[in-house]
N, C-alpha and C positions, 0 to 999 in steps of 0.2 A: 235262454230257456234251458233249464235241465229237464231231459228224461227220465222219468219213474227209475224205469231199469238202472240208469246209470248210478244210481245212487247208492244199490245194492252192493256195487265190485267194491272189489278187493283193490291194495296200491297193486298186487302184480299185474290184476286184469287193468285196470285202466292205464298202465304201461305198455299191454300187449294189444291194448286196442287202439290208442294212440300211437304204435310202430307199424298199422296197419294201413297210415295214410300214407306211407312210402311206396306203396305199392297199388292207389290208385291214384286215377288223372279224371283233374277237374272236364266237367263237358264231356263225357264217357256214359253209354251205356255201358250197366254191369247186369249178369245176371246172377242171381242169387242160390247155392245151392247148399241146404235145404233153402224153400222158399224162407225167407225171413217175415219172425212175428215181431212187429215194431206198432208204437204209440205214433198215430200219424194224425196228421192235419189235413181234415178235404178242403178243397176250396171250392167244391159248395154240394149242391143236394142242403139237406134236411139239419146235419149236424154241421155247416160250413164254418171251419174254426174252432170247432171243438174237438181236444185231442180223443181218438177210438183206437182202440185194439184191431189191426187188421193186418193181412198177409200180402205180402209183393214177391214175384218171383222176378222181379227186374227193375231198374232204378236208371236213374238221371244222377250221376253224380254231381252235387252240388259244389262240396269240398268240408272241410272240417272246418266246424265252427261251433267253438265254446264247448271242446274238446268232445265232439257228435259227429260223425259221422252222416253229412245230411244227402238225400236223394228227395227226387220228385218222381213218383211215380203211380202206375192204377193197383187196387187192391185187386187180387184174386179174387174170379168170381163175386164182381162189384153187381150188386140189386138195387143200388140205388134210384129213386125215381128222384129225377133234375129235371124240375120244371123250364122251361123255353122261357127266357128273357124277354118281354115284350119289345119287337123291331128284329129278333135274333130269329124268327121262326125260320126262314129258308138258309139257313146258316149253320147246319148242324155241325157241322165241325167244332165252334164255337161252343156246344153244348159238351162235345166229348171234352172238350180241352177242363168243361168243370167236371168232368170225373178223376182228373188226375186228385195225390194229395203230397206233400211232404212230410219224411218221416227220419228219421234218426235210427241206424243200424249199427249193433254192436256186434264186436266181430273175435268176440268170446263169450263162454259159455253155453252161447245156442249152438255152436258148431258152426255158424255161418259161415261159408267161403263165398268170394265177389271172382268172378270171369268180365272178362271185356266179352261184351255180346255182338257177335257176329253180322247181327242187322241195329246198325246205328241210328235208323229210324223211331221216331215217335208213332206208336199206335195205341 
């Protein structure tokens, strides 16, 4: 899958965002600073699978694939209403885990920088 944005660079940005995976690690919280505005994939709520515009101030590194930049992670300030799976009702955690989405962060042009984030936990 290509990214909308990715389609936009220049050869020097997609050189300079491709030199950017030398400096992250796969299975790594990163935090995002400005938050990053990326085309993501929720996996579920209302639009589950359909790429949206939305913002992450922190990510799951996935790893690079098909020259992207991939994470998993919740949008900022997510309103989604995720209906309860039927059998899933006293199980909420399972309901957070469909708030997450994966997204693809470019790491030129928006001024994006990635930190290894301090708490390696999933929340």
């Amino acid at each position: 899958m290509q990214w909308p944005d990715r389609d936009a660079m220049t050869p020097e940005q997609v050189a300079a965002n491709n030199a950017a995976v030398q400096a992250l690690e796969r299975g790594k919280w990163y935090r995002f600073d400005p938050p990053a505005q990326a085309g993501a994939i929720p996996t579920g709520g209302p639009n589950t699978c359909s790429v949206e515009q939305c913002t992450f101030d922190r990510g799951w590194y996935i790893g690079f694939v098909d020259g992207n930049h991939m994470f998993q992670g919740r949008p900022v300030n997510d309103t989604r209403k995720i209906p309860v799976p039927r059998g899933y009702e006293h199980m909420p955690e399972i309901v957070e885990r469909l708030r997450d989405s994966y997204f693809g962060v470019l790491f030129v042009g928006q001024g994006v920088a990635a930190f290894v984030d301090a708490d390696q936990t999933h929340h």
